[in-house]
Structure formats: C-alpha cells, structure tokens
Backbone bond lengths (Angstrom), bond angles and torsions (degrees), N, CA, C in turn:
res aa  C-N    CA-C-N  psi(-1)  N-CA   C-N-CA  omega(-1)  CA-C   N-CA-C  phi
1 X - - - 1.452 - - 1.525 108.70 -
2 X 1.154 116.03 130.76 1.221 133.51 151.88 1.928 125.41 -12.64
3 X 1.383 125.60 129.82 1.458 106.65 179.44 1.690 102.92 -76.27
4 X 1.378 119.22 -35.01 1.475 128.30 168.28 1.423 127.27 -61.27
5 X 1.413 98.57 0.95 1.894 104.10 175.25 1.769 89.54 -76.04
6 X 1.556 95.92 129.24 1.692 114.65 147.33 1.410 117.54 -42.40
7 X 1.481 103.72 124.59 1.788 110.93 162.62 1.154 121.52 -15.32
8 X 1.115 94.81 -71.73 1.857 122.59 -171.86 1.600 106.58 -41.91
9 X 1.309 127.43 -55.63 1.231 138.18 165.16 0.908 151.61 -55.86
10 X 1.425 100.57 -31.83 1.838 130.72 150.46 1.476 103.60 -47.01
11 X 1.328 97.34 -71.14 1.647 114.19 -172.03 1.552 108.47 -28.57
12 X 1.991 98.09 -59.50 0.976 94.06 177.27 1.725 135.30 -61.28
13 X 1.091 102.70 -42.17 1.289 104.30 178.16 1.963 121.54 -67.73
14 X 1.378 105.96 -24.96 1.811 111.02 168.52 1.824 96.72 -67.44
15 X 1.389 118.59 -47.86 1.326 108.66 -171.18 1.641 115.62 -66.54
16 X 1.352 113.28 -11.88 1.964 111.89 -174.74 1.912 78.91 -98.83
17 X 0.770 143.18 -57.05 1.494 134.13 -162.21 1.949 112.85 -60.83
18 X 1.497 83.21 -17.93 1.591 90.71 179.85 1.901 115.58 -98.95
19 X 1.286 105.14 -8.48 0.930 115.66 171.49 1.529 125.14 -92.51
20 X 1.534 107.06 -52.68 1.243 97.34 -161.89 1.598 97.90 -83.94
21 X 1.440 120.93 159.45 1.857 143.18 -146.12 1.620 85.30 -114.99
22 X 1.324 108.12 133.38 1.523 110.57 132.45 1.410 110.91 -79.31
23 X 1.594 89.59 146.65 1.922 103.08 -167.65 1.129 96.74 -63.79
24 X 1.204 139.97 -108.07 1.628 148.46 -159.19 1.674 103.14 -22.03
25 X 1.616 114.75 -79.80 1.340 82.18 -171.15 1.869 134.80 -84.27
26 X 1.558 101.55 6.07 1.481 103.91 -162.40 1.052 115.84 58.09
27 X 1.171 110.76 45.42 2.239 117.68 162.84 0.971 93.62 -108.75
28 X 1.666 126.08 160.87 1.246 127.22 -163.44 1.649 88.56 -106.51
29 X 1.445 126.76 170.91 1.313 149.34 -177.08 1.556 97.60 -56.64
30 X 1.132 130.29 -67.71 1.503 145.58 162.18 1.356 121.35 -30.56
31 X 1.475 110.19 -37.02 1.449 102.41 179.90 1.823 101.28 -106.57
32 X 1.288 120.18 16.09 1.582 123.65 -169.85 1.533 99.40 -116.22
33 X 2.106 106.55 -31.84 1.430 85.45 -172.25 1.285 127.83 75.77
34 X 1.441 97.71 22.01 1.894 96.13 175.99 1.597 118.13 -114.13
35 X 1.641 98.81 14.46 1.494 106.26 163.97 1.925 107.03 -128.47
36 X 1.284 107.24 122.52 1.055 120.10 -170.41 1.466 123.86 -73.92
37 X 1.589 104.26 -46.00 1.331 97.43 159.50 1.587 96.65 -167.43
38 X 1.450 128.57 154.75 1.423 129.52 149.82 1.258 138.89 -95.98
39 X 1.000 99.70 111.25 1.671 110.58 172.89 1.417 143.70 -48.03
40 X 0.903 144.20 53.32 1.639 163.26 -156.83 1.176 100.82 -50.30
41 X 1.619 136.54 105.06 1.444 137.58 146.38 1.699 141.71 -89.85
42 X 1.336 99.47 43.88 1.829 118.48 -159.77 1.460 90.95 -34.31
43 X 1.406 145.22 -92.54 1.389 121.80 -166.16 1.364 132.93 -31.31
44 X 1.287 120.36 -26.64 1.586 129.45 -169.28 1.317 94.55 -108.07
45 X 1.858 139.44 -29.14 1.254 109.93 -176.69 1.657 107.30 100.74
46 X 1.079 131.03 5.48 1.424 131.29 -153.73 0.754 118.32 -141.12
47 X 1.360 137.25 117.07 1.779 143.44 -161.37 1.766 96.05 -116.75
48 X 1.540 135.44 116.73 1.180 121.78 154.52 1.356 111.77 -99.22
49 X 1.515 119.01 143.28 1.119 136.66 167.34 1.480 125.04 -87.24
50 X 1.515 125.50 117.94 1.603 117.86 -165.06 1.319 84.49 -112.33
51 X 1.314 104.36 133.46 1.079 111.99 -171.56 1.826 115.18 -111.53
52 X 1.048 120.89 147.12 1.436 118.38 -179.37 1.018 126.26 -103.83
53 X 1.129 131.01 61.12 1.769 155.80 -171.12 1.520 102.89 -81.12
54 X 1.144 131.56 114.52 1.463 140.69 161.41 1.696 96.14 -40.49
55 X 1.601 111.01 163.29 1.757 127.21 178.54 1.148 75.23 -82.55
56 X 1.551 92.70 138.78 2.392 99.80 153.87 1.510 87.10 -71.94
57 X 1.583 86.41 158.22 1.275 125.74 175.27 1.233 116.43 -83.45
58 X 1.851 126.72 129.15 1.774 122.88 -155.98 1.873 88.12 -69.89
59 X 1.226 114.74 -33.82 1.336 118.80 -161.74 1.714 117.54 -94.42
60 X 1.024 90.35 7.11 1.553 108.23 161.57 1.249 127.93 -40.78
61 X 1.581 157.36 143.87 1.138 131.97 -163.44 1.670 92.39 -97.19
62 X 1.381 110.89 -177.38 1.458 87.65 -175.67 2.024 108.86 -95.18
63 X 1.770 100.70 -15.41 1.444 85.64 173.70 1.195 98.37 -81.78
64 X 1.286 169.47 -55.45 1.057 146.62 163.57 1.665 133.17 22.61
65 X 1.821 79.64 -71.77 1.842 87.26 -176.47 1.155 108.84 -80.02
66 X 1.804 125.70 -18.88 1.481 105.11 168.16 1.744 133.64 -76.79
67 X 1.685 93.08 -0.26 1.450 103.60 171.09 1.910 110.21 -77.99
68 X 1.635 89.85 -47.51 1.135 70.32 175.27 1.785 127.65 -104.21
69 X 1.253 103.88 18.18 1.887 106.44 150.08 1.929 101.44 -65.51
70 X 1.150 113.92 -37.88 1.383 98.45 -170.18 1.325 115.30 -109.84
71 X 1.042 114.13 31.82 1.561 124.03 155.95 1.580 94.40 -116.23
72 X 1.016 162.17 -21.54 1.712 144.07 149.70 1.465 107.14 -61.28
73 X 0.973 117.27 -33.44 1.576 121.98 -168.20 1.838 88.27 -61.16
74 X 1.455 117.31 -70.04 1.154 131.30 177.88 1.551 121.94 -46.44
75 X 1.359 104.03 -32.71 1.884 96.95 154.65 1.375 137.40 -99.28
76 X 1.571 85.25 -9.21 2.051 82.75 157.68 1.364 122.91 -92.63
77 X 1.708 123.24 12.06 1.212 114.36 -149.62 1.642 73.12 -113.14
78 X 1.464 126.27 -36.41 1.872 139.49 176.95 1.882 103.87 -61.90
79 X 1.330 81.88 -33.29 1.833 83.38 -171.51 1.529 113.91 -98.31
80 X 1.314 108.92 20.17 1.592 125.61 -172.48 1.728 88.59 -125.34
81 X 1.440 125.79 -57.93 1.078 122.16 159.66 1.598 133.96 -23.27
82 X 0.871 84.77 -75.52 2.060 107.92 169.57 1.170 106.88 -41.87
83 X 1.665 123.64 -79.24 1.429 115.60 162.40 1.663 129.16 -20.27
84 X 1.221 103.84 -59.54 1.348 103.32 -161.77 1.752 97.92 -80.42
85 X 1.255 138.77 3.68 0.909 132.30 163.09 1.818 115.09 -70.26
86 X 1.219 88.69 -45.33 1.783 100.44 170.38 1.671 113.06 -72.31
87 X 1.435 113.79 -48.41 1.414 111.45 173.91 1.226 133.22 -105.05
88 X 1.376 115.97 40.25 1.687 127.26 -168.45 1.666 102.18 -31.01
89 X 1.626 119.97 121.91 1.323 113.89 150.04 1.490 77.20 113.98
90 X 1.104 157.86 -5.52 1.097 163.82 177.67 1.512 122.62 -64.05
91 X 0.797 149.57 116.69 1.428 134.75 168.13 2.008 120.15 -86.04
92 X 0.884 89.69 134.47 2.204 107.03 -174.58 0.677 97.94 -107.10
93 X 1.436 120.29 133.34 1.487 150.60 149.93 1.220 114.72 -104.08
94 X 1.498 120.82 163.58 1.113 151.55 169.60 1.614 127.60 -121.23
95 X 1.582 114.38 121.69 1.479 91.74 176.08 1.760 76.98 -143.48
C-alpha cells in the first residue's frame, strides 16, 4: 500500500486481509502474506491485488499443481469477495 493511501482505506484493506482464511490452514491472508500489496484506483474504481504466490515448481507433480491452481483460484475468488463487500461496484484485479 501506498504511504498516500487514506486511513480509512488502509483500515479497510488490513481489516479484509485479516479476515478472509486460507482454506487448509485457517490463517488469515495477513498473517500468511500471500497478498503483497493493493493497489487503490479511486478515479477508475479499481483495486488490484498483487498477489504473492510462490513459482510452481518444474518438478511438481502435475496433480499437485492443479490442487494448488485451485486453491489460489479459491483465495482470490474469497479475496475478491471481501473487497467487494467494502467496495461494492468496484472492479478487482489480479496481478
């Protein structure tokens, strides 16, 4: 986040990172560190989320990586949720 992000917005955004759980272990996003930072676009409406996803591994099995393609899938879809509870009408990104 930004040093020029508004209080208010911070707040908001520490309180959705503190809320929403990664599934498996029930740690929240905030205490896992798997969102790096959010991007606030008040004229455009648009919050992107950078997310901090480890590289898959070349040696990965391949069900593996589709467990875990769909366990990110499943926390950006909670962490797109959350947001838009705070920013209804908003548009989310992902990078």
């Amino acid at each position: 986040m930004s040093a020029e992000l508004p209080m208010d917005i911070r707040g908001k955004f520490d309180a959705i990172l503190d809320r929403v759980k990664e599934p498996q272990s029930e740690l929240s996003l905030a205490e896992l560190g798997l969102v790096k930072k959010l991007t606030y676009f008040k004229a455009e409406k648009t919050i992107v989320a950078h997310m901090n996803y480890g590289k898959p591994d070349a040696a990965e099995c391949p069900a593996c990586r589709v467990a875990t393609d769909m366990m990110k899938d499943s926390i950006d879809r909670d962490l797109k949720a959350a947001i838009l509870e705070d920013f209804p009408g908003w548009t989310i990104e992902f990078a």
